[in-house]
C-alpha positions as CSV (number, residue, x, y, z in Angstrom):
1,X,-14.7,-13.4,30.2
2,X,-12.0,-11.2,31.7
3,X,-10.6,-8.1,30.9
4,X,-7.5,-7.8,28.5
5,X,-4.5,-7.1,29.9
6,X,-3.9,-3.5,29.8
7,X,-0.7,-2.3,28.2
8,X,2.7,-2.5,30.5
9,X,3.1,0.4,32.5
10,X,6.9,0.7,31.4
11,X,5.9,2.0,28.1
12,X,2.9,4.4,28.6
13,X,4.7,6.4,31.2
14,X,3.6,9.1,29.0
15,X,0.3,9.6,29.1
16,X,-1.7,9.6,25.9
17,X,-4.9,12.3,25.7
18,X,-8.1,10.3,26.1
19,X,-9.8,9.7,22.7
20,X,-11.1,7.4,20.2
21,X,-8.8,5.4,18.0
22,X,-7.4,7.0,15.6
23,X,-7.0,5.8,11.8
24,X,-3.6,5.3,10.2
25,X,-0.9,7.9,10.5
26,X,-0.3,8.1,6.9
27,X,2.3,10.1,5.1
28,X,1.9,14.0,4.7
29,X,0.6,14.9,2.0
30,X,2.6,17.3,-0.4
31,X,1.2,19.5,-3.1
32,X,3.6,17.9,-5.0
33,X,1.4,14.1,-4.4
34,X,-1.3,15.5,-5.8
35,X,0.5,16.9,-9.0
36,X,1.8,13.6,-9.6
37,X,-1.5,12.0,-9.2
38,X,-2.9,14.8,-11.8
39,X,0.2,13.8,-14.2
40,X,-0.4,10.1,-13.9
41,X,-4.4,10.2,-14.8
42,X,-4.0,12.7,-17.6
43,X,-1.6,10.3,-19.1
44,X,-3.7,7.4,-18.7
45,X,-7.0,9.2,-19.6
46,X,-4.6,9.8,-23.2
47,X,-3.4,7.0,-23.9
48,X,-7.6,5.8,-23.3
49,X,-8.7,8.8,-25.7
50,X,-5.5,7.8,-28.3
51,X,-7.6,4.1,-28.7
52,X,-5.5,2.2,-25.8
53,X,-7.2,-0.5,-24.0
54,X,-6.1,0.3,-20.7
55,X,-5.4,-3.2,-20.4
56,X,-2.3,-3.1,-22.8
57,X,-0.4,0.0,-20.1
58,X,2.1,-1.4,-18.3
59,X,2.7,0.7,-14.9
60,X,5.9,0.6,-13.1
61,X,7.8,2.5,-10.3
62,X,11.5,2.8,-11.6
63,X,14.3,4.1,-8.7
64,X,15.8,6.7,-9.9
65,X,18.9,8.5,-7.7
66,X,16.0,11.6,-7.4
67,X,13.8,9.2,-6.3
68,X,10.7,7.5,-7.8
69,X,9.6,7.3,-11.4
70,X,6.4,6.2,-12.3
71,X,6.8,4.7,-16.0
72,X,4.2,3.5,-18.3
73,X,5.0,1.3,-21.1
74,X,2.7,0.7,-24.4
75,X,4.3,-1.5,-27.1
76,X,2.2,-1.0,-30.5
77,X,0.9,-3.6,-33.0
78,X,2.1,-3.4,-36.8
79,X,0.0,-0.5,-38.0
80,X,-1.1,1.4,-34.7
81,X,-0.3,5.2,-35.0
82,X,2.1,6.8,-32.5
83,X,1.6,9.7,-33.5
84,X,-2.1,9.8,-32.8
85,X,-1.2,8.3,-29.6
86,X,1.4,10.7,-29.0
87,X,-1.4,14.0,-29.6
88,X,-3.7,12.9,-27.3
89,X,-1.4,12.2,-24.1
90,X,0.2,15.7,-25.0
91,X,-4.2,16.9,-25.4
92,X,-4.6,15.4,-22.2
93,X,-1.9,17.2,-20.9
94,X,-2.4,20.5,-21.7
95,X,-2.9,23.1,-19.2
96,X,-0.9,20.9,-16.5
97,X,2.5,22.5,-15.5
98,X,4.6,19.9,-16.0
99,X,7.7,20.3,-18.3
100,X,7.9,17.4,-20.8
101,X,9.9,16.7,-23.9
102,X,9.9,14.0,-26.5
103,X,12.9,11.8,-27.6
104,X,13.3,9.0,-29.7
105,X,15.0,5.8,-29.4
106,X,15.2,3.3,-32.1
107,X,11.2,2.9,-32.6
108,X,10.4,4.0,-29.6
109,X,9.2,7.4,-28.3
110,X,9.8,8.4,-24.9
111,X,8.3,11.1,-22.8
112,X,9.8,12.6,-19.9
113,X,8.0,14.8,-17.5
114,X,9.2,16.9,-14.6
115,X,8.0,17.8,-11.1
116,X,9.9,20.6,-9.2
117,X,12.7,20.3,-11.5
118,X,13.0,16.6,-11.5
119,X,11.7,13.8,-13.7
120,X,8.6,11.9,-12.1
121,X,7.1,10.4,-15.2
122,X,8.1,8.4,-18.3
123,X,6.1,6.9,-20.9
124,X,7.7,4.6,-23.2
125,X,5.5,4.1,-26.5
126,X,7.5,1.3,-28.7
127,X,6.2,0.7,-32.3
128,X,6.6,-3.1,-33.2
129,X,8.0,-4.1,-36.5
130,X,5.6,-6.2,-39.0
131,X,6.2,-9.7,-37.8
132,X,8.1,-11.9,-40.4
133,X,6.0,-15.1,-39.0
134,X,3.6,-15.5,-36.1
135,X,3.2,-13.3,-33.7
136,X,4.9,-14.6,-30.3
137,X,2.5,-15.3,-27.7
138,X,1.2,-12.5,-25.6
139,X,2.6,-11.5,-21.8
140,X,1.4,-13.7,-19.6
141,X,2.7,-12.4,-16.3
142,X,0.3,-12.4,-13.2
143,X,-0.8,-9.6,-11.8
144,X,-0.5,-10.4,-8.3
145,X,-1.4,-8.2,-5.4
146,X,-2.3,-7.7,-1.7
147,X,-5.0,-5.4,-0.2
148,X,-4.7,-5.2,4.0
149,X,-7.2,-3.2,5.6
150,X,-6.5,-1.6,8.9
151,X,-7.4,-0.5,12.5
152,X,-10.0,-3.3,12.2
153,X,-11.3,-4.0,15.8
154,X,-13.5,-1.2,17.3
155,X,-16.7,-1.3,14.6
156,X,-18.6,-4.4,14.1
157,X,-20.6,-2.7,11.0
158,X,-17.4,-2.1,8.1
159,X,-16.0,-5.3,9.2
160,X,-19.4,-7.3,8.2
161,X,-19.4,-5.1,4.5
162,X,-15.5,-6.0,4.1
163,X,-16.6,-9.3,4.7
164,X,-19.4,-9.2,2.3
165,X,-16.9,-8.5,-0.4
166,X,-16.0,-11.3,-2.9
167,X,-12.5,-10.1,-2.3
168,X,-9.3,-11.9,-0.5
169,X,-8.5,-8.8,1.9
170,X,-6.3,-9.1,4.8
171,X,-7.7,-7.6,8.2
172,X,-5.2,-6.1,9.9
173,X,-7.1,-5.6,13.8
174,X,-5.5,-3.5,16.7
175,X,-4.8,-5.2,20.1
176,X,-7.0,-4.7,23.0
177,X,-10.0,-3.3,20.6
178,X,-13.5,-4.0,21.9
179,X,-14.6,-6.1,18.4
180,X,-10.7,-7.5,17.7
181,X,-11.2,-10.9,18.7
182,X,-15.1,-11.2,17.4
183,X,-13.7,-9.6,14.0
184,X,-10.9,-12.0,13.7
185,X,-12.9,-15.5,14.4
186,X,-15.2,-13.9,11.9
187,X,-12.6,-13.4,9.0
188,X,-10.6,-16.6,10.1
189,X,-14.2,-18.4,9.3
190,X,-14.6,-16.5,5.9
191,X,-10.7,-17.7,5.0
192,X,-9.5,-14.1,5.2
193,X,-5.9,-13.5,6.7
194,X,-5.2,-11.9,9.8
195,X,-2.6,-9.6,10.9
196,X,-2.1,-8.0,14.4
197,X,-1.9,-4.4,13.8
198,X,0.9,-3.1,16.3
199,X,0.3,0.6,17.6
200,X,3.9,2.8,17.9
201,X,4.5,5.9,18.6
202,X,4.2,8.5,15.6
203,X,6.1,11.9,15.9
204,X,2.8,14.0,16.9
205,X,2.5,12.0,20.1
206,X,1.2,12.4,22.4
207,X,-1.5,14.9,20.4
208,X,-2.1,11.6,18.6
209,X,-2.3,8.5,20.4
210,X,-1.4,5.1,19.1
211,X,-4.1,3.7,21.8
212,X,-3.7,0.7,24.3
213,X,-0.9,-1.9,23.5
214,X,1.1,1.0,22.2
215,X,5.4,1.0,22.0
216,X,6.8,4.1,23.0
217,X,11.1,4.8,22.1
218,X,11.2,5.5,26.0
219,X,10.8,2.6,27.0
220,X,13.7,-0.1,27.7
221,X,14.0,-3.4,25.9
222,X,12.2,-5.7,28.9
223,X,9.4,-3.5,29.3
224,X,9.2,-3.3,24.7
225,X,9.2,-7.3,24.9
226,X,6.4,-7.5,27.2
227,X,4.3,-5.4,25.6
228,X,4.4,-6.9,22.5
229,X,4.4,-10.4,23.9
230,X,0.7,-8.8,25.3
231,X,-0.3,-7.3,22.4
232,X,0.0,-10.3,20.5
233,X,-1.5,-12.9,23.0
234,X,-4.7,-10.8,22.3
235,X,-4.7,-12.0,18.7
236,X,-3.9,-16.1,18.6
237,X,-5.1,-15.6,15.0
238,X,-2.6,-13.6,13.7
239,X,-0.3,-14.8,11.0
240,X,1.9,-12.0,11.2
241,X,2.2,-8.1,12.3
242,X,1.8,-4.5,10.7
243,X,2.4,-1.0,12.4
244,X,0.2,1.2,13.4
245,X,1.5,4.6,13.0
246,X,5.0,4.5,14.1
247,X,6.1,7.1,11.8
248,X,9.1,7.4,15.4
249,X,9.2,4.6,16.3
250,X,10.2,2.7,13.3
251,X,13.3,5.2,12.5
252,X,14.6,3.9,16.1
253,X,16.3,0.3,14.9
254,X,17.7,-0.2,18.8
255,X,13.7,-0.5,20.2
256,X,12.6,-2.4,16.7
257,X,14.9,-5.0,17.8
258,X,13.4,-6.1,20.9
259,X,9.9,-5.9,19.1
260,X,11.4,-8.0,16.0
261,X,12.3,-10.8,18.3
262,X,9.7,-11.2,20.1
263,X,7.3,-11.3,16.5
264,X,9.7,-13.9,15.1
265,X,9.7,-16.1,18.3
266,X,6.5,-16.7,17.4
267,X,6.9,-17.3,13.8
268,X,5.2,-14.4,11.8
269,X,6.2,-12.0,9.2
270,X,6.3,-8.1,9.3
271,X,4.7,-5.6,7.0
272,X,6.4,-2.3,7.0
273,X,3.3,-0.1,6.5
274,X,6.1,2.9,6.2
275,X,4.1,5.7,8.0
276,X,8.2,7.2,7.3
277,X,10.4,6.8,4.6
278,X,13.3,6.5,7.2
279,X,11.9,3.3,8.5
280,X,14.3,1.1,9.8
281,X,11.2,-1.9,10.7
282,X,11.8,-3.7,7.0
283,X,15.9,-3.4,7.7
284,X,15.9,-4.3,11.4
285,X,13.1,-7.7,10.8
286,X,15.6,-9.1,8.0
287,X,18.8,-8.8,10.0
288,X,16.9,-11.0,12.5
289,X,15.4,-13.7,10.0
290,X,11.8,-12.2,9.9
291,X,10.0,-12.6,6.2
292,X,9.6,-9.5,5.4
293,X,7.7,-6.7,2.8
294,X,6.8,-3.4,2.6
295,X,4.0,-1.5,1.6
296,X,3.4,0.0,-2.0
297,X,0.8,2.2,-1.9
298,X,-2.3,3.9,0.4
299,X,-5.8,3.6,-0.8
300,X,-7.3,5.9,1.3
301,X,-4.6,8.7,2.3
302,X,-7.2,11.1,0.4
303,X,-11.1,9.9,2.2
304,X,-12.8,10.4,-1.4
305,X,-14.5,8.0,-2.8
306,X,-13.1,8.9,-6.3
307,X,-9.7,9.9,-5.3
308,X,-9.5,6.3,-3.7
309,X,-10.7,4.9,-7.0
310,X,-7.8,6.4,-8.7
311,X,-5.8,4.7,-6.2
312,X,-7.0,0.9,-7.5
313,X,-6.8,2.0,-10.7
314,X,-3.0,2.8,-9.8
315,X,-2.8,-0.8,-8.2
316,X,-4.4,-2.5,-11.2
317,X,-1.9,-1.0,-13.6
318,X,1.0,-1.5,-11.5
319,X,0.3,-5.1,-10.9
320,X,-0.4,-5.8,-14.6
321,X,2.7,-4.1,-15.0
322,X,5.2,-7.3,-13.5
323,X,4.8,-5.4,-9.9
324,X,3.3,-7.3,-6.9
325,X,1.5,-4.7,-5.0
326,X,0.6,-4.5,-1.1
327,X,-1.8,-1.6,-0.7
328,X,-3.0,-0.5,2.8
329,X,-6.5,0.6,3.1
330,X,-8.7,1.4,6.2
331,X,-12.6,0.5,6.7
332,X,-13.8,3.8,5.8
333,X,-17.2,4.0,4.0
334,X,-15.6,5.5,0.9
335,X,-13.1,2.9,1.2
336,X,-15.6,0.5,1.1
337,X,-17.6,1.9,-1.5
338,X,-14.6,2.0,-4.0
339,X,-13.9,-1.8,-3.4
340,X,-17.4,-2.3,-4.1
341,X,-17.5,-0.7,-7.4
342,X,-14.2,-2.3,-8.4
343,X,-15.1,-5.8,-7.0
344,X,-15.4,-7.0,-10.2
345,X,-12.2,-5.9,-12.1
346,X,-10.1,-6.9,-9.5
347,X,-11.7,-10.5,-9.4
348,X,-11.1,-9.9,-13.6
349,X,-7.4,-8.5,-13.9
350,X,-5.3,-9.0,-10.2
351,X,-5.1,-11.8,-8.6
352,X,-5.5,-10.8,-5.0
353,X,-3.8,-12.9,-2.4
354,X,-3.3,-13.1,1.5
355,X,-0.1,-10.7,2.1
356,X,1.8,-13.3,3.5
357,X,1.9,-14.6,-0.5
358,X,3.8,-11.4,-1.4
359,X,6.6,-11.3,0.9
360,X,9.9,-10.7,0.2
């Protein structure tokens, strides 16, 4: 079998330091992440403590001009104490630096906590009323939501244990990877969706390269379509496209374009994987009739096995919550690990689809 094509020379002219693929640029982490996380799981380890199935916590992200608020909502059956509810969340709490104060609004109490002087979380505990007749039938929403695992293409071992999983994940595989194309016929035969995991430049480059097929802001709109033209004949299979880094790349909506057109020409959607919150790829892929989403959360932007469990926990509540969620993971061991442990409870309480059922 012949070579790949190797990526056009108009967009390397710069050239990247020779060195094994790197995982996802992800977002840098601020002290102020973790904090949050800290909040979020002492809430919902009090709210466990005050008698609360977790099952019964609706988990939201509400905009907010500040920015994001993550709000949990418990509605209370005739009799339930919110006052015992209310202790233990402020038991679970103590020691954390947060500021918090308690209001209350018809029969329900609402929390507010603060993070560097703005609010960040809100729970909203609402005691119900005795019921004059039946009690109305219980939420039935569905918890829907999308796991897509990345930079799948250059080991053969995580992508047989992925595989193993009982789960519906989405592989996500990098162009021109040694194991890409034996990874996708293998997922395509297992029913799992594949996506062609595009490599742009991130802002540290060229310390960190995006590796072969990558698009580079230098380079003009010809040489941008031909590249991606190449990187996605590599991947017939593919059913749409994600970035690989691109944390500069996707801020620059004049080189997006050229890259847009060419994914649309061939019919797929786009995943934002928003490696910057100044990503212009969601934007730029509707103005050109591209389905579209974004991505809600990283799994693994912490490699810990229990840090990433925290993470699916997070997904869980979020998509019990009303809240499709599109999480981005990466085929490291931990990674796997976690997924293993929660195989069951997500096959229980989300229901995990392709990506491409989640689009906006």
């Amino acid at each position: 079998m012949a070579p790949p094509p190797a990526p056009a020379k108009a967009v390397t002219q710069r050239a990247a330091p020779k060195a094994s693929i790197a995982f996802e640029e992800a977002p840098r982490r601020q002290g102020g992440d973790r904090a949050a996380e800290r909040l979020t799981d002492a809430m919902l380890a009090g709210l466990a403590r005050g008698g609360l199935d977790p099952a019964r916590v609706g988990l939201s992200m509400a905009g907010e001009p500040w920015g994001q608020v993550a709000q949990m909502k418990v509605e209370l059956a005739p009799g339930e104490d919110a006052g015992k509810i209310r202790s233990a969340v402020e038991s679970a709490l103590a020691g954390l630096s947060a500021p918090r104060r308690w209001r209350q609004r018809g029969r329900a109490w609402i929390m507010e906590l603060s993070l560097a002087g703005r609010p960040s979380h809100r729970l909203i505990i609402t005691a119900q009323a005795a019921p004059d007749g039946p009690a109305p039938p219980p939420d039935r929403r569905e918890a829907l939501a999308a796991i897509v695992i990345d930079d799948m293409g250059y080991l053969l071992g995580p992508a047989k244990e992925l595989l193993e999983l009982d789960l519906d994940l989405t592989f996500s595989i990098l162009p021109f990877s040694p194991h890409g194309r034996q990874v996708a016929r293998m997922a395509k035969a297992r029913g799992r969706q594949v996506l062609l995991h595009l490599p742009m430049e991130p802002k540290s480059f060229p310390r960190l390269s995006p590796g072969p097929g990558a698009l580079l802001v230098e380079a003009d709109e010809q040489a941008l379509a031909r590249q991606t033209a190449a990187d996605l004949d590599f991947l017939p299979e593919a059913v749409g496209v994600n970035n690989h880094m691109g944390s500069r790349f996707t801020e620059d909506a004049t080189a997006l374009r050229p890259v847009m057109t060419q994914i649309g020409r061939r019919g797929l959607f786009f995943v934002d994987s928003l490696t910057s919150p100044r990503s212009a790829a969601y934007d730029v892929a509707g103005q050109l009739g591209l389905r579209r989403a974004r991505r809600d959360m990283f799994l693994d932007h912490e490699v810990d096995e229990q840090a990433i469990r925290r993470q699916i926990e997070g997904l869980i509540h979020l998509a019990r919550g009303g809240h499709p969620v599109i999480a981005i993971g990466h085929p490291h061991q931990a990674t796997i690990k976690a997924l293993r442990h929660y195989q069951e409870r997500l096959r229980q309480e989300v229901r995990l689809r392709p990506v491409s059922e989640l689009l906006d």
